[in-house]
MMTF fields as JSON, N, C-alpha, C and O atoms, coordinates in Angstrom:
{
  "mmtfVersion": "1.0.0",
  "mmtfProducer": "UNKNOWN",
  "numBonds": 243,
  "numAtoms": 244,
  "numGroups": 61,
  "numChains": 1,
  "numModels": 1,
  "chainsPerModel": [1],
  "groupsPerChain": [61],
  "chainIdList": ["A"],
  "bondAtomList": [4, 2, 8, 6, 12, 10, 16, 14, 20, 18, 24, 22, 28, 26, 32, 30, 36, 34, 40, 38, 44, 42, 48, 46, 52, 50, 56, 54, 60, 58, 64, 62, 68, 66, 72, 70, 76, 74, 80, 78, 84, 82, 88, 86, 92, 90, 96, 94, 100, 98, 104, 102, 108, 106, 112, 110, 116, 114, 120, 118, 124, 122, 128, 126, 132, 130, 136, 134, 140, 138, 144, 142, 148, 146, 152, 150, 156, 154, 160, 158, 164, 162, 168, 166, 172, 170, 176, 174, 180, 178, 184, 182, 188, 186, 192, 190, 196, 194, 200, 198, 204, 202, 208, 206, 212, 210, 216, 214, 220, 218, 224, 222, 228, 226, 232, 230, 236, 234, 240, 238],
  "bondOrderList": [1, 1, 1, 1, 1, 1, 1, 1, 1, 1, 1, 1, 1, 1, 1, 1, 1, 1, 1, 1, 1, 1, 1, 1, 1, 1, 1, 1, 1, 1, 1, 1, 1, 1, 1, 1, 1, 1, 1, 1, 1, 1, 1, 1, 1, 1, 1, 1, 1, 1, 1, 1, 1, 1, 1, 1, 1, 1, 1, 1],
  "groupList": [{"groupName": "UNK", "atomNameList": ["N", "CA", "C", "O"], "elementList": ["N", "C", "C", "O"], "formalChargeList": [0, 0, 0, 0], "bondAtomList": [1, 0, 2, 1, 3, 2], "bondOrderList": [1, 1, 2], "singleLetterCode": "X", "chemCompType": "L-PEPTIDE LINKING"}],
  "groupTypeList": [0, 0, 0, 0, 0, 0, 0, 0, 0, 0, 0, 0, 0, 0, 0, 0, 0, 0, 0, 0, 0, 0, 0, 0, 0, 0, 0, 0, 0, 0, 0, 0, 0, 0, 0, 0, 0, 0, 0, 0, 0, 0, 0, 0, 0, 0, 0, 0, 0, 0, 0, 0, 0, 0, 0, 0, 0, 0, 0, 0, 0],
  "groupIdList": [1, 2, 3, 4, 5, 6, 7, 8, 9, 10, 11, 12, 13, 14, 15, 16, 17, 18, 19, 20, 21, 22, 23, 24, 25, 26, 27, 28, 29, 30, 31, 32, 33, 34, 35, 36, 37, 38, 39, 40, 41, 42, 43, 44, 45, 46, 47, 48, 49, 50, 51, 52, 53, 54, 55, 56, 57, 58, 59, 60, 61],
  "secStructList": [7, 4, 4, 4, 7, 7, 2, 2, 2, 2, 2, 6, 6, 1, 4, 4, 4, 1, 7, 2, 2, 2, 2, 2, 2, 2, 2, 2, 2, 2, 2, 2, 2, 2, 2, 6, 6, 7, 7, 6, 6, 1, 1, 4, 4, 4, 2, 2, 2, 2, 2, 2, 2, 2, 2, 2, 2, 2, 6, 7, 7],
  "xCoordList": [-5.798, -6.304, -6.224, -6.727, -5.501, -5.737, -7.15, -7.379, -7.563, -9.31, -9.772, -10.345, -9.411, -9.461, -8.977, -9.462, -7.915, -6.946, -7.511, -8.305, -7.487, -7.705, -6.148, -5.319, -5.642, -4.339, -4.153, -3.226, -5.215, -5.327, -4.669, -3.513, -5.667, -5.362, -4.145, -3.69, -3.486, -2.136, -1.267, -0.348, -0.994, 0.199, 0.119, 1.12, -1.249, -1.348, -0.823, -0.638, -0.723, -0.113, 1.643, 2.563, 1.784, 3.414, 3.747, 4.936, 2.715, 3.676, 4.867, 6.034, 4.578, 5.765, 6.899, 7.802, 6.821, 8.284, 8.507, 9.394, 8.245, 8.616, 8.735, 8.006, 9.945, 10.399, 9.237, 8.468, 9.502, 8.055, 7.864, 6.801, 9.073, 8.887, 8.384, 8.274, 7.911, 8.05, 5.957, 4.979, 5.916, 4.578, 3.569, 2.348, 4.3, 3.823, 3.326, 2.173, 4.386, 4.374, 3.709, 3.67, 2.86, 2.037, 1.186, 0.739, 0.28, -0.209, -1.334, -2.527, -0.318, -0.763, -1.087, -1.993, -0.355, -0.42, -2.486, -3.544, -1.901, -3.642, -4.47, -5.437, -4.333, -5.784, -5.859, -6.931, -4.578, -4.797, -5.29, -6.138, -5.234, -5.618, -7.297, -8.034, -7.788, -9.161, -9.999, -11.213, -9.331, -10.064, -10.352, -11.063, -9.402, -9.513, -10.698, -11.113, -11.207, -11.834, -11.699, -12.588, -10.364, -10.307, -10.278, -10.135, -10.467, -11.131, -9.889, -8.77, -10.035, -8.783, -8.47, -7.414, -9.51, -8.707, -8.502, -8.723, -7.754, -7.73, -5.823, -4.992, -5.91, -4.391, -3.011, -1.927, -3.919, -2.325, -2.28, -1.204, -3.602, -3.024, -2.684, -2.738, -2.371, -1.378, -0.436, 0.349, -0.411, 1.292, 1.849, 2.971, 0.877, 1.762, 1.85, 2.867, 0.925, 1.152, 2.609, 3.089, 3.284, 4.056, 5.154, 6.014, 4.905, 6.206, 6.773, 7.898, 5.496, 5.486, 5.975, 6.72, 5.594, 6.168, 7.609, 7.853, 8.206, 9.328, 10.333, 11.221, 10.041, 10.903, 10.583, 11.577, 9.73, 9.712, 10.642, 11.717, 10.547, 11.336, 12.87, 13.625, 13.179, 14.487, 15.395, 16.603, 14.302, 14.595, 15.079, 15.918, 14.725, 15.36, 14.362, 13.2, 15.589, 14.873, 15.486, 15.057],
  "yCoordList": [-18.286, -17.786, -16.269, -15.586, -15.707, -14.405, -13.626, -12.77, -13.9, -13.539, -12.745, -11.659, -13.487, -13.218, -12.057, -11.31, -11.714, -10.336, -9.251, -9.407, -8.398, -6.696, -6.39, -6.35, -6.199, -5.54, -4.017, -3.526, -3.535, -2.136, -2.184, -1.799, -2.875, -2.726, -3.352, -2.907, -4.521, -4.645, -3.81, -3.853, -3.057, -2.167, -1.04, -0.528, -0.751, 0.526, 0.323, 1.168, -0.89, -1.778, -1.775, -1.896, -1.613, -2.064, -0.626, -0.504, 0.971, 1.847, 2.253, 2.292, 2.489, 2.874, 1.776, 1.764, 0.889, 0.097, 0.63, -0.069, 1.462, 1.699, 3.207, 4.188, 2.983, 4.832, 5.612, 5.566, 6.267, 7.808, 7.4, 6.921, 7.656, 7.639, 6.616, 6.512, 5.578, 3.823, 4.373, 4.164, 4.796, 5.138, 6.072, 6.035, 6.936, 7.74, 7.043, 7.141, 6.253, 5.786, 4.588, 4.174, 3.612, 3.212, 3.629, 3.407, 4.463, 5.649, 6.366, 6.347, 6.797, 7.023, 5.638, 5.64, 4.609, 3.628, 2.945, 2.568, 3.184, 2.668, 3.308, 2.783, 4.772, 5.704, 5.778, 6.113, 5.445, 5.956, 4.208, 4.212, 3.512, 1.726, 1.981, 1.182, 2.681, 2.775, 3.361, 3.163, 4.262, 5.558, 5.457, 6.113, 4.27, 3.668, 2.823, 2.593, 2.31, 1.325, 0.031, -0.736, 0.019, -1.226, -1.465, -0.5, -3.221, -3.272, -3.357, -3.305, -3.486, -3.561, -4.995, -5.418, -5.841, -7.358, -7.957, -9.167, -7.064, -7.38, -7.733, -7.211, -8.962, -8.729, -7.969, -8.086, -7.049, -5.943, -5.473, -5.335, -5.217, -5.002, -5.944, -5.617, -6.957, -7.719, -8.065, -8.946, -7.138, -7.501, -6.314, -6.261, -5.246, -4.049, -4.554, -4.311, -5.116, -5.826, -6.387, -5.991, -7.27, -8.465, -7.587, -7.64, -6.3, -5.51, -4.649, -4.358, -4.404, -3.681, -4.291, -3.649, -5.785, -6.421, -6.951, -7.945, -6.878, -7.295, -6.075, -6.226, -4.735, -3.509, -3.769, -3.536, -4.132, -3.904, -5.106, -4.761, -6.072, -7.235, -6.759, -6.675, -6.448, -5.715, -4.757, -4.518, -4.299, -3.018, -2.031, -1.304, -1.784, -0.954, 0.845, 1.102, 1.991, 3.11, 4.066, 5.218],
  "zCoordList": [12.143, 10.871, 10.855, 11.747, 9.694, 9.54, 9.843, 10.698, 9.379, 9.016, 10.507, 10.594, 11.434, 13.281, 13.483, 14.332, 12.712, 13.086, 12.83, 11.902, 13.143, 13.29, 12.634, 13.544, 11.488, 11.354, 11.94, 12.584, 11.535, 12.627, 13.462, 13.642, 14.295, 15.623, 16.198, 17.252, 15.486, 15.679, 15.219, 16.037, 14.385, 13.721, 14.957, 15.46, 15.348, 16.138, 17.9, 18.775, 17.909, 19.531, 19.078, 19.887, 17.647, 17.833, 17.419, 17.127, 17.268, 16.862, 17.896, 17.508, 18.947, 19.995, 19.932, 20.768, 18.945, 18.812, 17.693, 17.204, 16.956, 15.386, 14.999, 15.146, 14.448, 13.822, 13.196, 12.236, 14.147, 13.654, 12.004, 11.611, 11.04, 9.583, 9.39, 8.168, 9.974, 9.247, 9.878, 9.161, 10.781, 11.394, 10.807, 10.96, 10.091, 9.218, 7.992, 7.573, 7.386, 6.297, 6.016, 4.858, 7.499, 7.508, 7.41, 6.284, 8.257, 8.504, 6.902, 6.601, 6.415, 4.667, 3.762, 2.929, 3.983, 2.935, 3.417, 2.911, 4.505, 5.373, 4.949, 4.398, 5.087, 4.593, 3.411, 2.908, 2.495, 0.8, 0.756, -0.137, 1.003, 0.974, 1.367, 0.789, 1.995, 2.887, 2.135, 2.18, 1.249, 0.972, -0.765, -1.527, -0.956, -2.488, -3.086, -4.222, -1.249, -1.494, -0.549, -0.176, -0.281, 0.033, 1.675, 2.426, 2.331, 3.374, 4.312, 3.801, 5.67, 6.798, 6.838, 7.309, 6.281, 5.929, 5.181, 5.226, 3.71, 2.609, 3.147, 3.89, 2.182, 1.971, 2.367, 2.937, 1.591, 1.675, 3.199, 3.779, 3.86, 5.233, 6.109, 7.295, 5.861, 6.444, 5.927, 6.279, 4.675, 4.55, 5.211, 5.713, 5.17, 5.978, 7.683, 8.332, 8.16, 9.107, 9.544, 10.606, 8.764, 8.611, 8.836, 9.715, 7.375, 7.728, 9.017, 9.424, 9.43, 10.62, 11.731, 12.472, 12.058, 12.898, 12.221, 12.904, 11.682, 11.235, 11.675, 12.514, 10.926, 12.082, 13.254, 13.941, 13.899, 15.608, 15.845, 16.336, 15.685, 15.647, 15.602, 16.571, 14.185, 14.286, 15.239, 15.236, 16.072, 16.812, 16.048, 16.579, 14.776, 14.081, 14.519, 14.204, 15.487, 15.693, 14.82, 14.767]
}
């Protein structure tokens, strides 16, 4: 179950697999997502999740 996950804390275990820019650009989408209002286990941060593991997956540097 999602609900269990920390997306945080997973995106932040896969940054050293992921291009500085893609890290950054998590990075902002998280704090402007945080700072709007919204929670670390809403939705959208696991879709940034999903994406995040999908570049590391790729090996795309």
């Amino acid at each position: 179950m999602e609900s269990t996950i920390n997306p945080i804390y997973e995106i932040n275990r896969l940054a050293d697999q992921l291009p500085l820019p893609v890290v950054q650009d998590l990075h902002q989408r998280i704090a402007d997502w945080l700072s709007s209002g919204g929670n670390y286990d809403d939705p959208y941060m696991f879709q940034q999740l999903r994406y995040a593991q999908r570049v590391a997956k790729e090996g795309v540097k």
